[in-house]
C-alpha positions as CSV (number, residue, x, y, z in Angstrom):
1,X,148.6,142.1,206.7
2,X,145.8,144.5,208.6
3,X,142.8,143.5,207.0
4,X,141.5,146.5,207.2
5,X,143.8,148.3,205.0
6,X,143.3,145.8,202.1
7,X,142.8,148.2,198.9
8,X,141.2,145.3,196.9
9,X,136.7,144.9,197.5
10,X,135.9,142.3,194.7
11,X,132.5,142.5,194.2
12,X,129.5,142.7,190.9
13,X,130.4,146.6,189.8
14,X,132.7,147.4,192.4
15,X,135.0,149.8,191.5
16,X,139.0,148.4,191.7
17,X,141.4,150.8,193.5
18,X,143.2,151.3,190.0
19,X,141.2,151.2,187.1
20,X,143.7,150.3,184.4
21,X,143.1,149.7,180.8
22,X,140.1,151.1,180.1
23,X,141.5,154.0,179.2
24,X,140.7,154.2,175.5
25,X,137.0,153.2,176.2
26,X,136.7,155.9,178.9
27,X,138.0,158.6,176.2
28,X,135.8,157.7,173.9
29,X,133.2,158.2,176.3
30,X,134.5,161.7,177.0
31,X,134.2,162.8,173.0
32,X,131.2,161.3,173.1
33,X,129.3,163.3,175.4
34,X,131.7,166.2,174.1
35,X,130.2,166.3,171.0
36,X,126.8,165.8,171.4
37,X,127.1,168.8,174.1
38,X,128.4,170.7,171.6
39,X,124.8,169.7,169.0
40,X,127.4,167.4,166.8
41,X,126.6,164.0,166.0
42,X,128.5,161.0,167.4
43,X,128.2,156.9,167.9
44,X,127.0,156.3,171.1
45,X,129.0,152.7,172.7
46,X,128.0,149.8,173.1
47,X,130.1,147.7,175.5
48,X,130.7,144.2,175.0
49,X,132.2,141.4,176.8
50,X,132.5,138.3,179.4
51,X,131.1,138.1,182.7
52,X,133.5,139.9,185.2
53,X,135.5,142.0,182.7
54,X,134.2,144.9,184.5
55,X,131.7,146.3,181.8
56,X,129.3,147.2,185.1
57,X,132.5,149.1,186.6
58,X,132.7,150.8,183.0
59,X,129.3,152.0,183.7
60,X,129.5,153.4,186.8
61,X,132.7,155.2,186.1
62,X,130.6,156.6,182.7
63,X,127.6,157.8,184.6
64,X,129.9,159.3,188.0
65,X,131.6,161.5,184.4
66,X,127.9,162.5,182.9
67,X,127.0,163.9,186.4
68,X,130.2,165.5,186.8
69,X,129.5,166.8,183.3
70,X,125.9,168.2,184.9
71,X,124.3,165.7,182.4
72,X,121.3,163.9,183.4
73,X,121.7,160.1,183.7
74,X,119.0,157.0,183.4
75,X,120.9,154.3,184.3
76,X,119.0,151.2,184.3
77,X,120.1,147.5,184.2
78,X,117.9,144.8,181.6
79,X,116.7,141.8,182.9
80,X,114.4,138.5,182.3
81,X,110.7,139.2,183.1
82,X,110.7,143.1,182.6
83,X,109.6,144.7,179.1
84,X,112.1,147.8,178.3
85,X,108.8,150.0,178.5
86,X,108.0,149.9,182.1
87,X,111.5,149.8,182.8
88,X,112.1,152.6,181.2
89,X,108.9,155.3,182.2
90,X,109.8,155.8,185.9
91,X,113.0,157.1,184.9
92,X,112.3,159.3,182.4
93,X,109.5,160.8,184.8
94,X,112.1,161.5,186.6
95,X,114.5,163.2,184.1
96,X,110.9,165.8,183.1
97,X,111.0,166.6,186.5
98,X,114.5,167.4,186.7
99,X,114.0,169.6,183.7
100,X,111.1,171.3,184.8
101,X,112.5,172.7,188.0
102,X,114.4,174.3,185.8
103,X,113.9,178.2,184.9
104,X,113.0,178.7,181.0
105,X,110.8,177.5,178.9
106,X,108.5,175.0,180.0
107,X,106.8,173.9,176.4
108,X,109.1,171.3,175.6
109,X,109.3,169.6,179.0
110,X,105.1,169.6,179.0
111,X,105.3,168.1,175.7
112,X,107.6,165.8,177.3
113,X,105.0,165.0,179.8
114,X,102.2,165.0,177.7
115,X,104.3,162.3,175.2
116,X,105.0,160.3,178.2
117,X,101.4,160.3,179.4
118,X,100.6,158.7,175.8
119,X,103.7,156.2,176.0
120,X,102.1,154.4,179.4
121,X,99.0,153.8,178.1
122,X,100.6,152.0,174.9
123,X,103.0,149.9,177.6
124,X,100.1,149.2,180.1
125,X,101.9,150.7,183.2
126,X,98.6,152.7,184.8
127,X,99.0,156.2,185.8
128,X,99.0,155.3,189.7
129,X,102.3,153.6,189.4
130,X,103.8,156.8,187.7
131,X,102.7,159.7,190.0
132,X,102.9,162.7,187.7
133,X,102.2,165.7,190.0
134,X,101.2,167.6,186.7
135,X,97.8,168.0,185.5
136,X,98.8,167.3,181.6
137,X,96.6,165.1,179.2
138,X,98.4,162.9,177.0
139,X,99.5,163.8,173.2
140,X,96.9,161.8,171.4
141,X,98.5,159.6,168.0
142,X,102.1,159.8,169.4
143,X,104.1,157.5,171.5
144,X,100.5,155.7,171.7
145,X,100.0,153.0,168.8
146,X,101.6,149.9,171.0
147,X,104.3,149.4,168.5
148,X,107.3,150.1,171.0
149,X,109.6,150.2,167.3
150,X,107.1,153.2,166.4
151,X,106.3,154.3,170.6
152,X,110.2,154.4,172.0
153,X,111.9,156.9,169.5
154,X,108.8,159.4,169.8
155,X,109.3,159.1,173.7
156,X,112.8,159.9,173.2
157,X,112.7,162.3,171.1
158,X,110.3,164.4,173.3
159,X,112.4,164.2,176.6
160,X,115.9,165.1,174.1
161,X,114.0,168.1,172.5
162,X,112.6,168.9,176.7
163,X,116.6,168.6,177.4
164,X,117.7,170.6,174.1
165,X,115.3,173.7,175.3
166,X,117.1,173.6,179.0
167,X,120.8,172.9,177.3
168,X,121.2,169.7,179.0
169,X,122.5,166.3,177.4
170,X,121.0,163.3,178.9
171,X,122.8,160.2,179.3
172,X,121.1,156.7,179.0
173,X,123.1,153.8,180.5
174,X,121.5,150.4,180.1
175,X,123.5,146.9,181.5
176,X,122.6,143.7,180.5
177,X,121.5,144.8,177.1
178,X,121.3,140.9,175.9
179,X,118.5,140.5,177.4
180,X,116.0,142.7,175.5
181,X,113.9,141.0,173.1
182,X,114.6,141.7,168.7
183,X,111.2,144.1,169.2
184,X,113.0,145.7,172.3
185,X,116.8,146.1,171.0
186,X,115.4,146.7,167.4
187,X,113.1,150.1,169.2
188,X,116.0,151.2,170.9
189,X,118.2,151.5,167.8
190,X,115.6,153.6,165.8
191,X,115.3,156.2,168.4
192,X,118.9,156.2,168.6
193,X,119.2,156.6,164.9
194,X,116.4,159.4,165.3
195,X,118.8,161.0,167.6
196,X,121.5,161.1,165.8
197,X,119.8,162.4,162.4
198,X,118.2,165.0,164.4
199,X,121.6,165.7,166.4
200,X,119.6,165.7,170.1
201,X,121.2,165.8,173.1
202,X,120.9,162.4,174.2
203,X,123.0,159.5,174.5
204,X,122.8,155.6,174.9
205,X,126.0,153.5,176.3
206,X,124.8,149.6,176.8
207,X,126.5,147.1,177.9
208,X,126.5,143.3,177.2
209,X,127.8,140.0,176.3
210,X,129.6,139.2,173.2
211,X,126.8,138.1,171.3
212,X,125.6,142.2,171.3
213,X,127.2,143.4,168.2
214,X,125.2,140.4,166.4
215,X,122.1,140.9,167.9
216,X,121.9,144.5,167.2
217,X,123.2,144.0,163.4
218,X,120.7,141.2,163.0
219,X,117.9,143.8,164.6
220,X,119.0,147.1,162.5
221,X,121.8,146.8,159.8
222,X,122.7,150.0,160.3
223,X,123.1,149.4,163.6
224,X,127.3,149.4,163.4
225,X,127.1,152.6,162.1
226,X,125.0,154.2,165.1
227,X,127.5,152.9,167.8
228,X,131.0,151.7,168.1
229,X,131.1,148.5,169.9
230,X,134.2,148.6,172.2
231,X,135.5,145.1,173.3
232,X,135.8,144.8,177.2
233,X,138.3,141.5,177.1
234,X,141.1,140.7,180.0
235,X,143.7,142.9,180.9
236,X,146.9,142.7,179.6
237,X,150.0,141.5,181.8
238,X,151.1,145.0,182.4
239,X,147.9,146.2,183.1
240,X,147.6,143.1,185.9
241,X,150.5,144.1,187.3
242,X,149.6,148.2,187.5
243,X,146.3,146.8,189.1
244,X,148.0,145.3,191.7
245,X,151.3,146.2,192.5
246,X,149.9,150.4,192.8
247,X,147.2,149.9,195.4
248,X,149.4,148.0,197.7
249,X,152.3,150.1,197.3
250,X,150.2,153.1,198.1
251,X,149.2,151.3,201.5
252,X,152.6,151.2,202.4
253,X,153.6,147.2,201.3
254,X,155.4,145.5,198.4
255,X,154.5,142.8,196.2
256,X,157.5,140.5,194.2
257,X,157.7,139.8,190.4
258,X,157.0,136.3,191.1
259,X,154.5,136.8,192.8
260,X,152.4,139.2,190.1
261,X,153.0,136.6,187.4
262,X,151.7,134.0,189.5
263,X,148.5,135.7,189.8
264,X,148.4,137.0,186.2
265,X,149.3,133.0,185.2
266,X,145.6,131.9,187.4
267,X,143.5,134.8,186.7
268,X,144.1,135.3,182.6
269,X,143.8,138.9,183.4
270,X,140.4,138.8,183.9
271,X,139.4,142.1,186.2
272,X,137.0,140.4,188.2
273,X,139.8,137.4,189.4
274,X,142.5,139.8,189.6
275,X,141.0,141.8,192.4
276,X,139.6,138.6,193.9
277,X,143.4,137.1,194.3
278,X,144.4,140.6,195.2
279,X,142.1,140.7,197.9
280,X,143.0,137.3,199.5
281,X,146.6,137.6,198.4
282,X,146.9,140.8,201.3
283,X,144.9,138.8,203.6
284,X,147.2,135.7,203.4
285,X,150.5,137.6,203.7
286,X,151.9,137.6,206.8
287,X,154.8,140.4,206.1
288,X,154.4,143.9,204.1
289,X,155.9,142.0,201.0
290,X,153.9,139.5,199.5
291,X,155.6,136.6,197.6
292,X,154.8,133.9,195.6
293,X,154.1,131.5,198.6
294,X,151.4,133.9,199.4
295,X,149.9,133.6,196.1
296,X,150.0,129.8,196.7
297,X,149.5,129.6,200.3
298,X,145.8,131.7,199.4
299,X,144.9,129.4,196.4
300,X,142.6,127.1,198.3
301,X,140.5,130.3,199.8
302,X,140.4,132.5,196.5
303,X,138.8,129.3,195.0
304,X,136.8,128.2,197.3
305,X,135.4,132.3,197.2
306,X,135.0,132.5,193.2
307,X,133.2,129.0,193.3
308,X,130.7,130.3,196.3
309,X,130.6,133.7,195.2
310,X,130.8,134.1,191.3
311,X,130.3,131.0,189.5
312,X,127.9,129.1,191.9
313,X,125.3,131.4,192.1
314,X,125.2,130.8,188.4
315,X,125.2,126.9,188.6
316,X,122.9,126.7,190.8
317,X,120.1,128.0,188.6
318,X,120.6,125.3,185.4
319,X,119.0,122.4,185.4
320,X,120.7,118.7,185.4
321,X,120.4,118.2,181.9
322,X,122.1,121.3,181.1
323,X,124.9,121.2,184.3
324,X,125.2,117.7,182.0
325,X,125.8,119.4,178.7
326,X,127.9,122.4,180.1
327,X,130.2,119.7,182.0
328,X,130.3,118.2,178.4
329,X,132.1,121.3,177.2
330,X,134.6,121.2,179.6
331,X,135.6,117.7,178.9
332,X,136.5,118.8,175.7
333,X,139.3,121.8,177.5
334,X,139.5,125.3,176.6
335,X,136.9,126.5,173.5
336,X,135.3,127.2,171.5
337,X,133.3,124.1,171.4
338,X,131.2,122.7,168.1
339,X,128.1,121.4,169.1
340,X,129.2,118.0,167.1
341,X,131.8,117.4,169.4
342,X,129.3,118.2,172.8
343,X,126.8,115.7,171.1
344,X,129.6,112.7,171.2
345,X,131.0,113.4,174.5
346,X,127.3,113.1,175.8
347,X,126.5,110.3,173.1
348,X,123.8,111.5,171.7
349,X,122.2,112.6,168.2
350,X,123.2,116.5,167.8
351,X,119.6,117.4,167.4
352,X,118.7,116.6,170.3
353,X,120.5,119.2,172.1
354,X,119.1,122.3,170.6
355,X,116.5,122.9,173.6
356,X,119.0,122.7,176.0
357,X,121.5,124.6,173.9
358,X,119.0,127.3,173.2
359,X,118.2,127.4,177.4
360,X,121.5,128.1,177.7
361,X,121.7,130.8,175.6
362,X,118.7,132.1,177.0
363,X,120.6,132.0,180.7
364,X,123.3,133.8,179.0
365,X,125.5,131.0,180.0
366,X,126.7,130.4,176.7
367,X,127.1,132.2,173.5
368,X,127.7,131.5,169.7
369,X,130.5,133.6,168.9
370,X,130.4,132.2,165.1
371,X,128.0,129.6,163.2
372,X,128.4,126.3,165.0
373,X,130.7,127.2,167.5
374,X,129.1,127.7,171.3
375,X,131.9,129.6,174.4
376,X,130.9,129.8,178.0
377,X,129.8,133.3,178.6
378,X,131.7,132.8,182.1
379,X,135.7,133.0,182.3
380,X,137.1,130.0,183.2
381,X,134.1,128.2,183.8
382,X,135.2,125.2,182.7
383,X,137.4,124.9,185.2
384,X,134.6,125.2,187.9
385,X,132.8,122.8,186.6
386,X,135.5,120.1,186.6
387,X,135.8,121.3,190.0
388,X,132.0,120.8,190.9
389,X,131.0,117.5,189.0
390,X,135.0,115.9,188.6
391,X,134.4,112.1,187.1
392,X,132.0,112.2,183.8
393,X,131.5,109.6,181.9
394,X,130.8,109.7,178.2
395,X,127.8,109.1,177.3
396,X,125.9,108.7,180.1
């Protein structure tokens, strides 16, 4: 079929012509920002979930609603090498001056200013890489010890009282939220708490890997009862087959029972492999109905895309030591896997795979979803790396 028509754009965070089964998670957005419009209290969300679930899609529909909403939004995305505190100052810079333009009173949002002025010198980000364009000294003896558990919610609290005086809610999106450090995630949870005792207008929605609910309850313990932690996991079947079968209808073609189970049988319902297969499923066909033979006539290309395009370009950063323990864990099929079991593929003493267990983690390649158990952070990644290293021996 005309390429050009295909509905399906696999890609990190790009929206899916029919975004199905998220409904519940998108509504409880909705109240969320509802509420908190409205000066009541409510858990902000923290998403959770695999690689290519569509947690980044969730987030983009989110923040396109807040600016419907005429909500301000920071939406920023975590990663290795970047503190949370410079991440986080050119944004809200950006947010004062968004309130400032506005007509009203100006105390709060020079407050604002003032508190930020005071939260860059405790983060060492110098002035010249924040252009202020306001002639405001800093607030000396808040936001300014160097504690970012003591700095962060007096930040925060500033630029929500700034947004309370102009009536706006502003919405803070972070992605990747596993990779904060405890100091990092345990800061952003007190100001959240602050903001919900002190029902301010502003809102955080992360998102992460599984491992996030843990992390935050091991950080704050009150932590699960500042946010509810929605579970992003695979569609199910009737969901695949809404994801698929109403885009290419719409373009004027048909797709065959068989054919939708087939794909729902190879992807497990996982969003990101759904759209993948849809996209080279229309590019295969040769008529307006696609069959099954499609489905298996475009199995060599999908794979050979996923491989080069979503789990390669994770590969390719580990080391050979830990391809070695990762191939280890698929030797042993589908997980979870107990780190006894990886240590006697691989023949070795389980002790000695805590440093390359604990890289791992760091790469967010894998995860512990409970005490001695390890999962690949990737779906189906055990299939890929069958696929890239097929003969292992054990312990080698």
């Amino acid at each position: 079929m005309d390429p050009h028509r295909n509905p399906f754009s696999p890609g990190a965070g790009s929206p899916p012509p029919e975004l199905v089964g998220r409904e519940e998670t998108l509504a409880a957005f909705e109240l969320l920002l509802s509420r908190v419009s409205k000066g009541r209290s409510e858990k902000s969300l923290m998403l959770t979930g695999l690689r290519g679930v569509g947690k980044t899609v969730l987030l983009n529909e989110m923040r396109l609603h807040a600016e419907a909403e005429d909500c301000f939004v920071v939406h920023l995305e975590a990663h290795d090498g970047k503190p949370l505190g410079p991440l986080i100052t050119s944004s809200i810079r950006s947010i004062l001056l968004k309130l400032d333009r506005f007509g009203g009173a100006k105390q709060g949002v020079r407050r604002g200013f003032a508190v930020l002025k005071s939260f860059i010198s405790s983060v060492k980000v110098t002035y010249e890489e924040i252009s202020f364009g306001l002639d405001i000294d800093p607030e000396p003896g808040t936001a300014d010890s160097g504690d970012l558990e003591l700095d962060l919610p007096d930040l925060l609290n500033a630029v929500a009282l700034a947004a309370a005086e102009k009536s706006k809610v502003i919405a803070l999106l972070i992605d990747e939220l596993q990779y904060f450090n405890e100091v990092e995630l345990s800061a952003l949870i007190m100001a959240m708490h602050r903001m919900q005792q002190r029902q301010l207008p502003l809102i955080l929605v992360g998102a992460g890997l599984p491992i996030l609910p843990r992390l935050a309850g091991e950080s704050k313990s009150y932590a699960e009862r500042l946010f509810h932690f929605p579970d992003i996991g695979p569609l199910a079947p009737d969901e695949v087959r809404r994801a698929l079968h109403d885009p290419i209808v719409e373009e004027g073609a048909t797709i065959t029972e068989s054919a939708l189970d087939e794909i729902l049988a190879v992807t497990k319902g996982y969003p990101y492999f759904v759209q993948e297969w849809g996209y080279q499923v229309w590019n295969t066909a040769t008529a307006n109905k696609i069959e099954k033979a499609d489905v298996t006539n475009s199995h060599g290309d999908t794979v050979k895309r996923l491989d080069q395009n979503f789990f390669r370009v994770r590969f390719d950063r580990l080391t050979p030591s830990e391809k070695e323990f990762l191939r280890a864990m698929a030797e042993l099929g589908s997980g979870p896997y107990r780190i006894g079991e990886i240590a006697e593929v691989l023949g070795i003493q389980v002790g000695s795979l805590s440093p390359r267990r604990a890289k791992l983690i760091h790469k967010a390649m894998i995860y512990s979803p409970s005490h001695g158990d390890l999962e690949f952070t990737v779906p189906l990644f055990d299939q890929f790396m069958k696929r890239e290293i097929p003969e292992f021996t054990k312990g080698r």
